[in-house]
Each structure stands twice: as structure tokens, then as C-alpha cells.
C-alpha positions in Angstrom: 0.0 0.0 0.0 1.3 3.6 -0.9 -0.4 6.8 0.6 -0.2 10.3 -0.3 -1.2 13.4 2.2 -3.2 16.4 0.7 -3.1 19.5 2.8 -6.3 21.4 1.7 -8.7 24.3 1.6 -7.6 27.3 3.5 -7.0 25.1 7.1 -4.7 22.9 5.1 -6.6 19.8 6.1 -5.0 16.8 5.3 -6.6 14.8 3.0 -4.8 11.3 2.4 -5.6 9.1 -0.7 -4.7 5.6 0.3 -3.8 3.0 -3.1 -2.5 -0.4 -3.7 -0.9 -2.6 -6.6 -4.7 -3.2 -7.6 -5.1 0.6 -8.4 -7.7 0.6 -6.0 -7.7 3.8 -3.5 -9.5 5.1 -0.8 -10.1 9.3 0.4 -10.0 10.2 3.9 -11.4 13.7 4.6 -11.6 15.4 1.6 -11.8 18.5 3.1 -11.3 21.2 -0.4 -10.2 21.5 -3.0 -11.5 18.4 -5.5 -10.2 19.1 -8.6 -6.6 18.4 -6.8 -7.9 15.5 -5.3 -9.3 14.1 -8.7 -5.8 15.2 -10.5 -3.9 12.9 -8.5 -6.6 10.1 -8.6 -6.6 10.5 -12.9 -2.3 10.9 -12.6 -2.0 7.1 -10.9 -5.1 5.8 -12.8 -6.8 5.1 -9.6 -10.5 3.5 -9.2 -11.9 5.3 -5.9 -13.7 2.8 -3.2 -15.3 5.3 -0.7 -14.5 8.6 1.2 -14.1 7.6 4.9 -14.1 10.7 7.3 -12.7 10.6 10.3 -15.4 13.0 11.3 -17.5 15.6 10.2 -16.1 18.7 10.9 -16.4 21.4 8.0 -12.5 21.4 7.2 -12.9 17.8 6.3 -16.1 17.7 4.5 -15.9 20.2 2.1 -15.2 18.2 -0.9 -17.0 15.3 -0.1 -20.0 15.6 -2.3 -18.3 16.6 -5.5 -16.0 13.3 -4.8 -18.9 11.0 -4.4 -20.9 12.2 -6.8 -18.0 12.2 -9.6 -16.6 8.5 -8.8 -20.8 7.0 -7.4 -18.7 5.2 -4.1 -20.1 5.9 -0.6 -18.8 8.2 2.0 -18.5 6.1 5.7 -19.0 8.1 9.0 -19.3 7.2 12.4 -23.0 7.1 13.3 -22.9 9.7 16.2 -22.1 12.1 13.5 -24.5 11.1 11.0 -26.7 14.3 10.6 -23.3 16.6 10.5 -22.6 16.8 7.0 -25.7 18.6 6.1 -26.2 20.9 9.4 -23.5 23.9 9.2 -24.5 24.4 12.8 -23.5 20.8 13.6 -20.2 21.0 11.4 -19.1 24.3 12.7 -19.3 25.9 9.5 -22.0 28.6 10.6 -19.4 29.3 13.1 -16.5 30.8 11.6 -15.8 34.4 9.8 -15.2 34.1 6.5 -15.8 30.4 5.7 -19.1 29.2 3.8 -21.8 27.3 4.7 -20.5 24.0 4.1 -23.4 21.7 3.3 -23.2 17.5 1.9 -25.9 14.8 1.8 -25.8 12.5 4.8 -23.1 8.9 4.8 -24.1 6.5 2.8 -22.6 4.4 5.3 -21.8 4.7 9.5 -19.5 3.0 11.9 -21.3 1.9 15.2 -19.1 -0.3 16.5 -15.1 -0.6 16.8 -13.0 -3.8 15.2 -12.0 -4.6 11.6 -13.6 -2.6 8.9 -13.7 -3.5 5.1 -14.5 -2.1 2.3 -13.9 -3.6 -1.1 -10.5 -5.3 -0.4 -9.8 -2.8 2.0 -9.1 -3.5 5.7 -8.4 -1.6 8.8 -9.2 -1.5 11.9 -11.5 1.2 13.2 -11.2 2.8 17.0 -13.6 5.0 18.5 -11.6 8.2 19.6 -13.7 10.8 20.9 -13.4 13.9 22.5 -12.4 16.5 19.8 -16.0 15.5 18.5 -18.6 13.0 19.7 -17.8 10.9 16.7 -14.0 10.5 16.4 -12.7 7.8 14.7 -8.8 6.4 14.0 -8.4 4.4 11.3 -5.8 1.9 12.1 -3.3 -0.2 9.2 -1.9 -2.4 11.0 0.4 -3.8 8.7 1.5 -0.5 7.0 2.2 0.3 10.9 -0.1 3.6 10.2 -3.0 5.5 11.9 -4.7 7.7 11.0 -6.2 10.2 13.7 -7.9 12.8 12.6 -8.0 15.7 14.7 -7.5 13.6 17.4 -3.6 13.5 17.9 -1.1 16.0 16.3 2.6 16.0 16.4 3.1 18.1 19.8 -0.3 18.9 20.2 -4.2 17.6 20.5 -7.1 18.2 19.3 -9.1 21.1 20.2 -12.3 20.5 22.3 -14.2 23.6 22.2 -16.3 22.8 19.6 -19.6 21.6 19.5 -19.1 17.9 21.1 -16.0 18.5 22.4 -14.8 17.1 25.6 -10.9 17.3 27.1 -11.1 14.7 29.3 -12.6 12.6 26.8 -9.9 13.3 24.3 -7.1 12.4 26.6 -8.7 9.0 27.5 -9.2 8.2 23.9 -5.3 9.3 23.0 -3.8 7.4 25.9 -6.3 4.2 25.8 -6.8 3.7 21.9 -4.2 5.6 20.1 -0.9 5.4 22.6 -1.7 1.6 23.2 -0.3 0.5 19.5 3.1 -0.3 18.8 5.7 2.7 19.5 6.7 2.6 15.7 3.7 3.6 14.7 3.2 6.2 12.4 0.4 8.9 13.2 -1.4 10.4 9.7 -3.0 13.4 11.5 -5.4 15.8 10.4 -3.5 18.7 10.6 0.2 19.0 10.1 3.1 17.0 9.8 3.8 12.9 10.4 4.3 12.1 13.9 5.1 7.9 15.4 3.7 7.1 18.6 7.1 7.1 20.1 7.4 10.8 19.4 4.4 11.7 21.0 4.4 9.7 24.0 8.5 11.0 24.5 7.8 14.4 24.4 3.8 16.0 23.8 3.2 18.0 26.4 -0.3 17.7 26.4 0.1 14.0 27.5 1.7 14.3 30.2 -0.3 13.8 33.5 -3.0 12.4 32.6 
């Protein structure tokens, strides 16, 4: 499996696009900015499977329905977020100065439980990581050692949890059960920023420490 991240829109969101040998690729959190996210799918010849978002926050949404609609493949969320996507109250776009109302039709598909996930050929294993919103998810490769966390986990930083949803404590019990549990190597794909590994974060975040 290769992997590219996308920083997009005016947040710089990371999108990733996740492809194999088969040419088959997946989008997590298209957030802007399609036509670059389509450019890179048409450069490798990809064939789309779904959009997965790691939740529905307005910075990671905004390109969803011009993705879905252009390849027909579903768009997975986690089921506590279900009615996001289409409320700009709910997915903070109403919220902020100089951002749009960022509207999409609800998932095709929702997560309501943790374990293995697949989709297509596809497999990962999905883990419930609240706290920055009600519902967080990870999306966890075990065998490409990667996870992906959203707005969960940053390098040197956490989420924010002032938003609608949001809850610290929550957050910090999802980072240290779910996400600092896997192996140290692992590499963090967050939603905002640069690569971090586990190791990193756990050596020297200062928002972990003392929990």
C-alpha cells in the first residue's frame, strides 16, 4: 500500500488518498479542493472505493460531495455524526468568519461499532476516539504500521475541544487508551500538520503528560 497526504482548503486539512498494486484507492477527509484530489486520482489511474471521514467537521467535509458524486462510491462516517454533514450548525461551519456554509448529503454508510472494517479489499481496523468530536474515529493499518487520527492526535499537540461535542477529558482517554496503546513505531497520519510515530508523541507531547 502507498499513501499520499493532501493539505487542503484554506486550514490545510489533510486529506490522504490511500492506493494499492490493484489501483484501487481510498479518500480520507476530503476537506477542499477536489479538482486536486481528482488530478492525482486520474495521474496514478486510480479506481476510488469510498471517502471515509474521520469526522464531520467542515474542514474535512468540504469536498465530499463533489467526490462521491463524480466517482458514485459511498462516503462512511461514524454514526454519532450522521446528521453533520448537512447541518452547518452541527459541522461548525455557521461558526466561523469568512468560511461558507459548508453543506453534503448525509453517509451513505456509518460506523457503530469498533474492530475490523472492510470495504472492497480494504481493511483496517477502526477505533472509536472521541473527544475532539462525539464521533471520532482512527483508522488503524496495521500492517502499513499507520494510523490515521484525525483531529485527534497532532505531532506536539491535541485536538481542540471547544467545539460543538468536544470534551478534554474525553480526548485524553481516547489518545492514551486507543491511540498510545499501538506499537511505539507507529506512524500517526493526522489531520493537521506533519507525520508524527507514537514514540514521538508519547516522549515528548506536552499535552500527554499527566493524565
Amino acid at each position: 500500500m502507498e499513501w499520499i497526504q493532501m493539505p487542503l482548503g484554506p486550514l490545510q486539512t489533510n486529506a490522504y488518498i490511500l492506493y494499492d498494486k490493484n489501483n484501487s484507492c481510498l479518500i480520507v477527509d476530503p476537506g477542499e479542493e477536489p479538482g486536486k484530489v481528482k488530478l492525482f486520482i486520474e495521474k496514478k489511474k486510480l479506481k476510488p472505493a469510498a471517502i471515509v471521514l474521520t469526522h464531520a467537521h467542515f474542514d474535512h467535509i468540504g469536498a465530499v460531495d463533489a467526490l462521491r458524486n463524480e466517482y458514485k462510491i459511498p462516503v462512511y462516517l461514524h454514526e454519532n455524526e450522521r446528521k453533520w454533514l448537512s447541518d452547518p450548525e452541527k459541522n461548525g461551519s455557521a461558526h466561523f468568519a469568512g468560511i461558507p456554509l459548508i453543506q453534503a448529503a448525509d453517509p451513505d454508510r456509518t460506523f457503530s461499532e469498533e474492530g475490523a472494517v472492510a470495504i472492497e479489499h480494504w481493511t483496517f481496523e477502526l477505533l472509536f476516539t472521541p473527544g475532539h468530536s462525539p464521533g471520532s474515529v482512527s483508522l488503524y493499518f496495521k500492517e502499513e504500521e499507520l494510523v490515521i487520527s484525525g483531529d485527534a492526535l497532532f505531532q506536539g499537540s491535541i485536538g481542540r475541544t471547544d467545539l460543538r461535542g468536544g470534551n478534554h477529558h474525553l480526548l485524553l482517554k481516547s489518545i492514551h487508551e486507543k491511540l498510545l496503546s499501538l506499537p511505539e513505531d507507529t506512524y500517526v497520519l493526522s489531520g493537521h500538520g506533519p507525520v508524527t510515530t507514537i514514540r514521538s508523541e508519547m516522549d515528548s507531547n506536552p499535552f500527554l503528560n499527566g493524565f
